[in-house]
Backbone and ligand atoms as CSV (ligand in chain L), in Angstrom:
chain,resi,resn,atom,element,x,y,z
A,1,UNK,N,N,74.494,28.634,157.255
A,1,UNK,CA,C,74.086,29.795,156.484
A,1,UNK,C,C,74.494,31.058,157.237
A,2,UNK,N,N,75.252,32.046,156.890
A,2,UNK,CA,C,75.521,33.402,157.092
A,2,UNK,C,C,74.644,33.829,157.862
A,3,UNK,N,N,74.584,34.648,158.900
A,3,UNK,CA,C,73.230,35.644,159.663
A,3,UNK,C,C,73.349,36.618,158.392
A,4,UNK,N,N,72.084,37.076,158.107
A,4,UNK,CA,C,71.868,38.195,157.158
A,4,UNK,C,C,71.858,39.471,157.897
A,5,UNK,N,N,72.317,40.968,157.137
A,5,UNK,CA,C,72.657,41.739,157.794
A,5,UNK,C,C,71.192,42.525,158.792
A,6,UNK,N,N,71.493,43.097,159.472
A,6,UNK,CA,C,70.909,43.999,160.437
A,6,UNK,C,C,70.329,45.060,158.932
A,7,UNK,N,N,69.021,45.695,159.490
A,7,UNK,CA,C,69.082,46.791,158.298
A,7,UNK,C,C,69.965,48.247,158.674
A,8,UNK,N,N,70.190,48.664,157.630
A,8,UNK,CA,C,71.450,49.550,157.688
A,8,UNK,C,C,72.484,49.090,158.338
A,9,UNK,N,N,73.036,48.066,158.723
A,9,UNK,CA,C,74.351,47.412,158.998
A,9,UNK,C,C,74.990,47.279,157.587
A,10,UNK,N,N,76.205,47.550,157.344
A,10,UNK,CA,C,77.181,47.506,155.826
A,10,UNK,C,C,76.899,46.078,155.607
A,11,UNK,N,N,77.059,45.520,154.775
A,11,UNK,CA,C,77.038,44.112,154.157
A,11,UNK,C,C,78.552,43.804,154.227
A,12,UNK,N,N,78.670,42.407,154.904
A,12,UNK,CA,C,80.133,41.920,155.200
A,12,UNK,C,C,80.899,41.961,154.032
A,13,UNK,N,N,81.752,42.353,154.420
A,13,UNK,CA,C,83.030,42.026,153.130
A,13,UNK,C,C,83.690,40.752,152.481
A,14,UNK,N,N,83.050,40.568,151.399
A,14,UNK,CA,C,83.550,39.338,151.117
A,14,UNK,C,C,85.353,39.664,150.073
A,15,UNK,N,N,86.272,38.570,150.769
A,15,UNK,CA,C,87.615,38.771,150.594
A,15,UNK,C,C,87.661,37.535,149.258
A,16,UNK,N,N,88.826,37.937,148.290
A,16,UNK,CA,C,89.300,37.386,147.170
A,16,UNK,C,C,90.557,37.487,146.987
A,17,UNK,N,N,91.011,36.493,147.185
A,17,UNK,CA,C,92.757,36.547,146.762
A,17,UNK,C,C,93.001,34.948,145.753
A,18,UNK,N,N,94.038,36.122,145.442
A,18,UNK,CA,C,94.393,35.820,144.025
A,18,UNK,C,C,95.504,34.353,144.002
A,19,UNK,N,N,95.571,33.657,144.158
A,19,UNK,CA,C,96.451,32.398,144.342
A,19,UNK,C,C,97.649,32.324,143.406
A,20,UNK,N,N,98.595,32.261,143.777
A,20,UNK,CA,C,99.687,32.234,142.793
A,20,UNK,C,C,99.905,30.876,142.014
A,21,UNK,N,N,99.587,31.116,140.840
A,21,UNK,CA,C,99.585,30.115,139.766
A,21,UNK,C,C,98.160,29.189,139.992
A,22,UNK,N,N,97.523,29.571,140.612
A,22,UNK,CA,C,96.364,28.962,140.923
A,22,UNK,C,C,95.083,29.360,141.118
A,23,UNK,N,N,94.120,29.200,141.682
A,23,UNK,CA,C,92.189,30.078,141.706
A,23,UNK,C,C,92.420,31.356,142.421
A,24,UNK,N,N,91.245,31.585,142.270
A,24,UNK,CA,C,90.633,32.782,143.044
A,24,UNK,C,C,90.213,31.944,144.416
A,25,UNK,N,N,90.748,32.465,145.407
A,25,UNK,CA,C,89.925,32.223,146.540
A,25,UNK,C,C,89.017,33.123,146.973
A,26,UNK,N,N,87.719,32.382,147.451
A,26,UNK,CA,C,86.823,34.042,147.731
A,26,UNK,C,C,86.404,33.065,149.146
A,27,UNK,N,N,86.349,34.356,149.778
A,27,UNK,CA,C,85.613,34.423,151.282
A,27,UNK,C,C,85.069,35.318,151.868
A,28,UNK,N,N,83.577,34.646,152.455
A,28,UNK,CA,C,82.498,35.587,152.824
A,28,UNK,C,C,81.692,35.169,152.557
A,29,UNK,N,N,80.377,35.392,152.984
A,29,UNK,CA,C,79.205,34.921,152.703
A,29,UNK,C,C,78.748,35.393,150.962
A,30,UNK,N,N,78.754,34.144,150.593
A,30,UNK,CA,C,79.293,34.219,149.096
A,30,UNK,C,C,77.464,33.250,148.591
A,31,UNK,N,N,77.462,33.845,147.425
A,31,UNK,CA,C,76.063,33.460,146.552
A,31,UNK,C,C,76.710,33.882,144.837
A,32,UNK,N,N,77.146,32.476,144.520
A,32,UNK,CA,C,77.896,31.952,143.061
A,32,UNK,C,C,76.547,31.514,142.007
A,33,UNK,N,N,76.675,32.872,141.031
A,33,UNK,CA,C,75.472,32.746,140.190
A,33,UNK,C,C,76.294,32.703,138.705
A,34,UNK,N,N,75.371,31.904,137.765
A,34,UNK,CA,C,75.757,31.674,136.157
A,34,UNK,C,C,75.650,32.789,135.625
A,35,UNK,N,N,75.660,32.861,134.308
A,35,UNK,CA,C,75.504,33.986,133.674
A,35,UNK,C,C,73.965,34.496,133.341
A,36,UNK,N,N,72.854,33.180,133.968
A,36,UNK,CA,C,72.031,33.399,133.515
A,36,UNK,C,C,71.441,34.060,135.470
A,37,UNK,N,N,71.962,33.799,136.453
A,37,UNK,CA,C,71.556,34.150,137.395
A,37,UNK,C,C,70.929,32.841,138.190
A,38,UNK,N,N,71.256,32.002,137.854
A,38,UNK,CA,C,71.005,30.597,138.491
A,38,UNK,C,C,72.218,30.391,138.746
A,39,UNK,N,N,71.666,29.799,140.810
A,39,UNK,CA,C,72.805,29.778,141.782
A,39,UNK,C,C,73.862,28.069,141.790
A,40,UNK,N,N,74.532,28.096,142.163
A,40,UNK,CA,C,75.609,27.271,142.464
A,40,UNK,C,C,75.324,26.617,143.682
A,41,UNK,N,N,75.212,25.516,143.665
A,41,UNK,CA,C,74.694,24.934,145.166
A,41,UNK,C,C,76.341,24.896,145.826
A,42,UNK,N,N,76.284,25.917,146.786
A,42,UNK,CA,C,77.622,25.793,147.492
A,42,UNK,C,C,77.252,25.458,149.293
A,43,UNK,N,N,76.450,24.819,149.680
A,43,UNK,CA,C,76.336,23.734,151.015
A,43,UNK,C,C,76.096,25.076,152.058
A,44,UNK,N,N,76.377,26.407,151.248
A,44,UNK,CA,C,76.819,27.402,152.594
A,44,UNK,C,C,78.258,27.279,153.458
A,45,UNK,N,N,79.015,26.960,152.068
A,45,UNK,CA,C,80.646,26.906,152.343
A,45,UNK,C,C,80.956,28.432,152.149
A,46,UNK,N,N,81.640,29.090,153.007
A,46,UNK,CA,C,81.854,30.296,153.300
A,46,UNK,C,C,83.421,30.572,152.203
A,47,UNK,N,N,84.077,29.688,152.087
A,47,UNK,CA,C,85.272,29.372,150.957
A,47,UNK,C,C,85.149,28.808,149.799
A,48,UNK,N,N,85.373,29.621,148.883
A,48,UNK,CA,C,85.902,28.755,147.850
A,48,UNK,C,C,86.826,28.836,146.790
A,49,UNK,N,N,86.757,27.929,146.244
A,49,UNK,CA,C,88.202,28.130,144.811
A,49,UNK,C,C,87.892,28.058,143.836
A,50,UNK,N,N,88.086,29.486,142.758
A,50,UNK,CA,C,87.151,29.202,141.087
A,50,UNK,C,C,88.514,29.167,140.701
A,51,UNK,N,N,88.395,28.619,139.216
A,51,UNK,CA,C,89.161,28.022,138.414
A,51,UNK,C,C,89.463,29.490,137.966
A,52,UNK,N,N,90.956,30.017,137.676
A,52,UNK,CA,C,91.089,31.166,136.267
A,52,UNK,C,C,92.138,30.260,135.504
A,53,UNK,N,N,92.141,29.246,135.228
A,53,UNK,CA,C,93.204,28.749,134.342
A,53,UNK,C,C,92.351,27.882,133.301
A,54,UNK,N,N,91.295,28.186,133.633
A,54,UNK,CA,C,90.534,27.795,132.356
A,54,UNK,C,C,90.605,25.963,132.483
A,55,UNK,N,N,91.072,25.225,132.755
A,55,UNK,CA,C,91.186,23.681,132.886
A,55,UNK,C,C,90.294,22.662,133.749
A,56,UNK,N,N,90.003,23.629,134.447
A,56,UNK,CA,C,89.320,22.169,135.681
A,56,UNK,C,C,88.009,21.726,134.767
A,57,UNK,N,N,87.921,20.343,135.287
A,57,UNK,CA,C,86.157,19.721,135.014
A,57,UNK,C,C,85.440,20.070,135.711
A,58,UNK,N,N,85.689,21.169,136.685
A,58,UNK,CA,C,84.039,20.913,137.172
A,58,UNK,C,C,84.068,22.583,137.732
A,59,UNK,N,N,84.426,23.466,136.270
A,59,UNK,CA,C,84.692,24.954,136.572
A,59,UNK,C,C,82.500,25.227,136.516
A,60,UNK,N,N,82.167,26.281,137.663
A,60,UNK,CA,C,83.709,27.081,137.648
A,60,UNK,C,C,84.551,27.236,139.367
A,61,UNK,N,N,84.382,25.774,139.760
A,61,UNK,CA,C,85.455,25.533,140.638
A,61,UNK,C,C,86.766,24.926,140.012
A,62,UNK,N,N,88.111,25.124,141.002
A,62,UNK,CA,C,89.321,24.654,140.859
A,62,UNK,C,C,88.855,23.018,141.350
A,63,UNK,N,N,89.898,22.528,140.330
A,63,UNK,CA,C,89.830,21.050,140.776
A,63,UNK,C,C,91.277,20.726,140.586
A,64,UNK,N,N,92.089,21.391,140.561
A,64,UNK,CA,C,94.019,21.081,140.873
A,64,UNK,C,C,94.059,21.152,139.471
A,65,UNK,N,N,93.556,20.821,138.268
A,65,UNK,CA,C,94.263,20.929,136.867
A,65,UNK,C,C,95.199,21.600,136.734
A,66,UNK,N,N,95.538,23.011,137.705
A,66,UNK,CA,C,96.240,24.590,137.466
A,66,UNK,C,C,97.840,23.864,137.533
A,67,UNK,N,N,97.668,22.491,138.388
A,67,UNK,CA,C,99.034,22.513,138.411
A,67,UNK,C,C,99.520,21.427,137.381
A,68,UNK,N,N,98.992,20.612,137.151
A,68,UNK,CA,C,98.981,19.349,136.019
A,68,UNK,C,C,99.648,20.514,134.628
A,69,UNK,N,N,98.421,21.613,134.238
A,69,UNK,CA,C,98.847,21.924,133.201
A,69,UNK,C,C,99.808,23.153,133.132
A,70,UNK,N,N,100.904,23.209,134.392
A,70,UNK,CA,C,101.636,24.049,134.435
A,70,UNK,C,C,101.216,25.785,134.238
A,71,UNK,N,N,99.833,25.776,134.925
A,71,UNK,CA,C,99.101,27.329,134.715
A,71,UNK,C,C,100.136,28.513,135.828
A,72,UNK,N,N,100.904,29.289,134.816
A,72,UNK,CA,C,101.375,30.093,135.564
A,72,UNK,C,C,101.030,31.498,135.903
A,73,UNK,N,N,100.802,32.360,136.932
A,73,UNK,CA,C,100.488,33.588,136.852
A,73,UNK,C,C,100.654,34.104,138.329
A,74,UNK,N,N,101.348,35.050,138.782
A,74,UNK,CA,C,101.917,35.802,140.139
A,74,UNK,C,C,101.768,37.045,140.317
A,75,UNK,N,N,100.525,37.504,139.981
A,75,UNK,CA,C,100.071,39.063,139.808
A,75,UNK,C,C,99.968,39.437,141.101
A,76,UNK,N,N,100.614,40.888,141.443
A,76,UNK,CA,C,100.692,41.161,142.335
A,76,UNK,C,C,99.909,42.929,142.569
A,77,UNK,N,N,99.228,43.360,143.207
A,77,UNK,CA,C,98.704,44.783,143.578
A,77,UNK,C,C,99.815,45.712,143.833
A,78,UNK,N,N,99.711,46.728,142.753
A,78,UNK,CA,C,100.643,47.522,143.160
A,78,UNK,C,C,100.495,48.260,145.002
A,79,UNK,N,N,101.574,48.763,145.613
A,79,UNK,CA,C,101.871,49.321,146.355
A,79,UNK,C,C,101.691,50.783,146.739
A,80,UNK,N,N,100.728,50.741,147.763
A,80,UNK,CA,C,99.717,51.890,148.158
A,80,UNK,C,C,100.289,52.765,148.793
A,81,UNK,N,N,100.342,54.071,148.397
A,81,UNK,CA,C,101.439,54.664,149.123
A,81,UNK,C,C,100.344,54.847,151.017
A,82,UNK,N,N,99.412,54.673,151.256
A,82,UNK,CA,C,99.131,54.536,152.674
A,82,UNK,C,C,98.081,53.682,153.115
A,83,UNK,N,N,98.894,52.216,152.341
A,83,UNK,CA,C,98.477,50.429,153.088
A,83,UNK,C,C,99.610,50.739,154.499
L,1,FES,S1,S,92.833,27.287,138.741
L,1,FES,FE1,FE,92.750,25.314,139.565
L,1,FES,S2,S,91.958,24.113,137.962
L,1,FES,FE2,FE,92.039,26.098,137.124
């Protein structure tokens, strides 16, 4: 389980990248809730992979379907003029 923050310490940054032709990866001390606000038993895995191709069985994690059903997509962030 994550150390929880210090008070007034920023809350860690949790990172998301975008997988080419494939999930969202997210990382960080992460808490995966439904639409109704009931949590996702994730073990206190600091990684994970949601489905955006709409296919997996067991969304809303990736379970490889993305590549079975040929899910394509390579979106890229435009270019910051001071990254
Ligand atoms: S992105 Fe992997 S199963 Fe949908």
């Amino acid at each position: 389980m994550p150390a929880p923050n210090e008070p007034g310490e920023p809350p860690a940054a949790v990172k998301i990248k975008i997988v080419d032709s494939g999930p969202l990866q997210v990382k960080g001390p992460i808490e995966l809730l439904d639409h109704d606000g009931r949590p996702y038993p994730t073990n206190g895995r600091r990684t994970l992979f949601l489905c955006r191709c709409g296919h997996s069985a067991t969304r809303p994690f990736c379970d490889g379907s993305h590549a079975r059903v040929g899910f394509e997509s390579t979106e890229r962030a435009a270019e910051q003029p001071d990254a």
